[in-house]
N, C-alpha and C positions, 0 to 999 in steps of 0.2 A: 577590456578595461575602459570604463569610462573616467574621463578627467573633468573635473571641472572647475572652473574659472572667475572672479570676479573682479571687477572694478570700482575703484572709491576713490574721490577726491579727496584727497587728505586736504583738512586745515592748513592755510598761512603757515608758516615757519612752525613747520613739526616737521622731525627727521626719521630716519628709518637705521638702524642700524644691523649690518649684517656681518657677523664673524663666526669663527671656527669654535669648537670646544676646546682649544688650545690657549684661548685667551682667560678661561675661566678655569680651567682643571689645573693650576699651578697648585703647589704646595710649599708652605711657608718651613722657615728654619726647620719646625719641630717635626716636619711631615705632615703637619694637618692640613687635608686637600679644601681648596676652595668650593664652597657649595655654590650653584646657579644662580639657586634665591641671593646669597651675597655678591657677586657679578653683577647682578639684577640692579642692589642698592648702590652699589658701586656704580653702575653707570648711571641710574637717577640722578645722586649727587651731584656726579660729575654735571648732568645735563644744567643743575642749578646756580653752577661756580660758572666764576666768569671771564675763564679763560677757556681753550680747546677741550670739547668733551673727550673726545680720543686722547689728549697728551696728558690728563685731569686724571681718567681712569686707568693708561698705561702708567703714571706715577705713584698709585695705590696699590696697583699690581706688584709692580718692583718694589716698592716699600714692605707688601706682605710676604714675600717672596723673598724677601732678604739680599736681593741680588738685582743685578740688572739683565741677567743672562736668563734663557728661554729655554725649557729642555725640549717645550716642543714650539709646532709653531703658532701665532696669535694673530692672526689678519682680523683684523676689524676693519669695518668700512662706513661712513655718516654718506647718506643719503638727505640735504635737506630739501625742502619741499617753501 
């Protein structure tokens, strides 16, 4: 098996963010599962507001979710640069 590898200097103040499918696959009241692509816009948003992008997108989450409670688990993690 060959692996292969690269490196890039990211831009000044861009971040990377790394979580589980647990942070995205919640289902709101009615059961309707959260799709990626909405995750996705969810955490852009967040990136544009101008408070904690992690506390910004775990308060949309909970808000779509109707709850504050997790059935599974959500680790996100901001890497800035």
């Amino acid at each position: 098996m060959q692996l292969n590898s690269e490196a890039i200097d990211p831009p000044e103040y861009s971040g990377l963010y790394v979580f589980s499918d647990g942070i995205h696959e919640v289902a709101g009241p009615g059961g309707k599962m959260m799709k990626y692509s909405e995750f996705v816009d969810v955490l852009a948003a967040s990136k544009r507001g101008a408070g904690s992008v992690i506390e910004e997108t775990f308060d949309v989450i909970r808000t779509a979710r109707g709850s504050d409670r997790f059935v599974d688990d959500g680790p996100i993690v901001e890497v800035a640069f």
